[in-house]
C-alpha positions in Angstrom: 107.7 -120.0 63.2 106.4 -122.5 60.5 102.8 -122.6 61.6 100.8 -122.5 59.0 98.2 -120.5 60.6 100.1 -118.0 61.4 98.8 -114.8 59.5 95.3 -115.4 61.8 97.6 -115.2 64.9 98.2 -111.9 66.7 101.7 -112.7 66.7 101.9 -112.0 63.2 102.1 -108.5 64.3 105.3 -108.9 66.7 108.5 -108.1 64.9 110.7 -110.9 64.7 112.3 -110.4 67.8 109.4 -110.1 70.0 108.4 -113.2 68.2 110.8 -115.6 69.0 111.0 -114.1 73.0 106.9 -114.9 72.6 107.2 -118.9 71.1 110.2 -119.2 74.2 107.0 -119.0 76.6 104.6 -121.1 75.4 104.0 -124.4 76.6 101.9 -126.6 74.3 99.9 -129.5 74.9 97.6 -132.1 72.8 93.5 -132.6 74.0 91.2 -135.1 72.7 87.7 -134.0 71.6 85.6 -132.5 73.7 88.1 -132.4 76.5 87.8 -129.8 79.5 90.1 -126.7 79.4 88.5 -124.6 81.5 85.5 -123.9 83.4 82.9 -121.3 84.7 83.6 -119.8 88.1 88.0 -121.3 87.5 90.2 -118.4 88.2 92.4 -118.0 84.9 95.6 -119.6 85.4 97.0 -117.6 81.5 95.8 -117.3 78.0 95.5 -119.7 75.3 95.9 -119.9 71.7 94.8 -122.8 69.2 97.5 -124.2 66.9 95.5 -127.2 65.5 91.6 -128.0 66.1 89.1 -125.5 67.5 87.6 -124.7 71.0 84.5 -124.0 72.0 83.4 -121.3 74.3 80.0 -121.9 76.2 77.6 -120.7 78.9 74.8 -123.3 80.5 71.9 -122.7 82.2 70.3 -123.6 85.1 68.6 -126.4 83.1 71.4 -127.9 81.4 71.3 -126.1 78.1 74.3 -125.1 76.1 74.9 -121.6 74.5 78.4 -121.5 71.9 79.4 -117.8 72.2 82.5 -118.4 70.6 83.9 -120.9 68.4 87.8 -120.4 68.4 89.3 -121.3 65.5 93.8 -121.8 64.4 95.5 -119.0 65.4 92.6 -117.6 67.8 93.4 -116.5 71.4 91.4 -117.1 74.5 91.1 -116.8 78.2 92.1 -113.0 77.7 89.2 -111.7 78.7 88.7 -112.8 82.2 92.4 -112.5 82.7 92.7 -109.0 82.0 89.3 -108.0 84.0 90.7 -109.7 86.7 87.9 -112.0 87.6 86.9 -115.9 87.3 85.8 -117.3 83.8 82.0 -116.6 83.1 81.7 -119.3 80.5 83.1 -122.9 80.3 85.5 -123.9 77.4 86.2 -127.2 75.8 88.0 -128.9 72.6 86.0 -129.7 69.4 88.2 -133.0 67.8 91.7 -133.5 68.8 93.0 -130.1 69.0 96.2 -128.7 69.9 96.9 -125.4 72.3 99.4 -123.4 73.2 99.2 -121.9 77.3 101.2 -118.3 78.7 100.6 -118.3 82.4 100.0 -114.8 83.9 103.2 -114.3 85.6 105.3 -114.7 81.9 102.4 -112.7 80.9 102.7 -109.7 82.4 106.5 -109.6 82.4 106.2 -110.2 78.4 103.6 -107.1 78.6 106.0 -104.9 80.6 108.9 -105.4 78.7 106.9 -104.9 75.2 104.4 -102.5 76.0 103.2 -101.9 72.7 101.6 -105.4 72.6 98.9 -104.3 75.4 97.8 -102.2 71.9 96.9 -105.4 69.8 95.0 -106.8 72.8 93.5 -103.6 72.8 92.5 -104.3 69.2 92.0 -107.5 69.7 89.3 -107.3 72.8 87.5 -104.4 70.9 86.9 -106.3 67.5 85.7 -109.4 69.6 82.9 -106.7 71.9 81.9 -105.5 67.7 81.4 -109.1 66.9 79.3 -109.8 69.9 76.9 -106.9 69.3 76.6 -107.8 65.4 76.1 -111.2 67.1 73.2 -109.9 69.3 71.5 -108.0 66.5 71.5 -111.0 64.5 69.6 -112.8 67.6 67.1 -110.5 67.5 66.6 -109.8 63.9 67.7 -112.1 61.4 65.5 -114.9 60.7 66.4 -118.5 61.5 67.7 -119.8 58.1 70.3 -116.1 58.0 71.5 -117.6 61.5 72.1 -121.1 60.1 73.7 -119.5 57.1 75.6 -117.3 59.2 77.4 -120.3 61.6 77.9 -122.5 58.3 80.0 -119.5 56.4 81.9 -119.2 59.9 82.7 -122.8 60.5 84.4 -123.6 57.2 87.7 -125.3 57.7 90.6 -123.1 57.1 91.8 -126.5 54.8 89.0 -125.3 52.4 88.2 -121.9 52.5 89.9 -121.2 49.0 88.5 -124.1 47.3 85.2 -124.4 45.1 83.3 -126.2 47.3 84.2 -125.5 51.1 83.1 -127.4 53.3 82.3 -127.7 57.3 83.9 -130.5 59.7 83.2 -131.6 62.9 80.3 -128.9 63.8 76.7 -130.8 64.9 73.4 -130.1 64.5 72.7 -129.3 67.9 76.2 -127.2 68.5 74.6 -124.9 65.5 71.5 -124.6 67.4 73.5 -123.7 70.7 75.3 -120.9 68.4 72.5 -119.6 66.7 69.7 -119.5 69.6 67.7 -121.8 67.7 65.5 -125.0 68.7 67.6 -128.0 67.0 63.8 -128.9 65.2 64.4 -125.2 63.1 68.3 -125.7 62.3 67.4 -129.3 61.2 64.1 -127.8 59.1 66.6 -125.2 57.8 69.6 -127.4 56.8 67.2 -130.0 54.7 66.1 -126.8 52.8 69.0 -125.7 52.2 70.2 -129.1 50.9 66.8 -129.2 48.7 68.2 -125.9 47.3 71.8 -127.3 46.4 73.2 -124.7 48.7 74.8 -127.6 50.6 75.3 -131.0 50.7 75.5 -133.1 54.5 77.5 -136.2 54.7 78.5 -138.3 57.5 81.1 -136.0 59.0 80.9 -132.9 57.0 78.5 -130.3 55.1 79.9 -129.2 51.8 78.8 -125.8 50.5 78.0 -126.2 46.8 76.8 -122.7 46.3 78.5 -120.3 48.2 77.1 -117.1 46.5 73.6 -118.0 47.5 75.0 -119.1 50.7 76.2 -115.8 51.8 73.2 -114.0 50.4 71.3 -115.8 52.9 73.7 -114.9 55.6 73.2 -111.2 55.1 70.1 -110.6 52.6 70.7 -107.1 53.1 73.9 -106.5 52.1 74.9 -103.8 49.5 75.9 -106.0 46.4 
């Protein structure tokens, strides 16, 4: 009830009630980085939400290579999508740092759903803003030009520990999970974060990438948005 990440959690819009009979279900459980949760082909067992860390969502080819289709983020739920089509995981999903998530298994699931029906609304909600954000994310694939994609995953990475603060910055995220993000060789998101640093937009360390000109930063994102 204390989380502190609570207002990005769909539970925030339970009453208090439904609330409580919601945190009575969940199970929680710590994974290191880069630990297995799930993966392609796995029936789902449940859904998952992120208290601490993050979790990435992936597809591979038949040659190894990694696309991140979604980064989920404190207070972001997952595994929905399968579970409620009623088929077997398309994509693989694994921790990014030591991360911490919470797990409804499907029977506890549906009998949550049946006695509150007018949660299977914010799912609703909830699996339609996700289908928008994946056709922005496909437009952006095929028109935005590389350094608007690298721009793009940077501003969505920030940690949530920064966001508010004049120079945000971005943890944990590597060169080559920003290509598998963006579509992009790793040669052009390493070409187009050493520009960016040249510009002062950002600044890379050993474990992070401050943003010291967010402004500029965004513009970048989205070069064609009405100021």
């Amino acid at each position: 009830m204390n989380c502190r990440f609570k207002q990005n959690c769909f539970v925030v819009r339970l009453d208090a009630e439904t609330q409580k009979e919601w945190n009575a279900l969940k199970l929680g459980r710590k994974f290191t980085d880069e630990e297995e949760i799930y993966n392609e082909c796995q029936q789902p067992l449940g859904i998952y939400t992120v208290c601490k860390g993050r979790a990435k969502i992936y597809s591979t080819d038949a040659r190894g290579q990694q696309m991140i289709n979604w980064i989920r983020h404190p207070g972001d739920t997952f595994g929905h999508i399968a579970l409620f089509s009623e088929n077997e995981y398309i994509c693989n999903a694994r921790t990014m740092g030591d991360t911490v998530l919470s797990f409804v298994d499907t029977k506890k699931l549906e009998h949550f759903l049946e006695t509150h029906p007018k949660v299977y609304k914010i799912f609703l909600r909830k699996l339609a803003n996700e289908m928008r954000g994946m056709q922005y994310k496909v437009k952006d694939t095929a028109y935005k030009p590389a350094r608007s994609k690298v721009a793009k995953a940077l501003i969505t990475a920030v940690s949530f520990k920064s966001k508010n603060t004049s120079v945000p910055a971005i943890h944990g995220l590597k060169r080559t999970e920003i290509a598998e993000i963006t579509g992009l060789a790793l040669e052009t998101v390493v070409r187009t974060l050493a520009d960016l640093e040249k510009r002062n937009v950002i600044k890379r360390e050993i474990k992070a990438i401050k943003i010291l000109d967010y402004p500029t930063l965004v513009r970048i994102a989205d070069p064609h948005a009405k100021k």
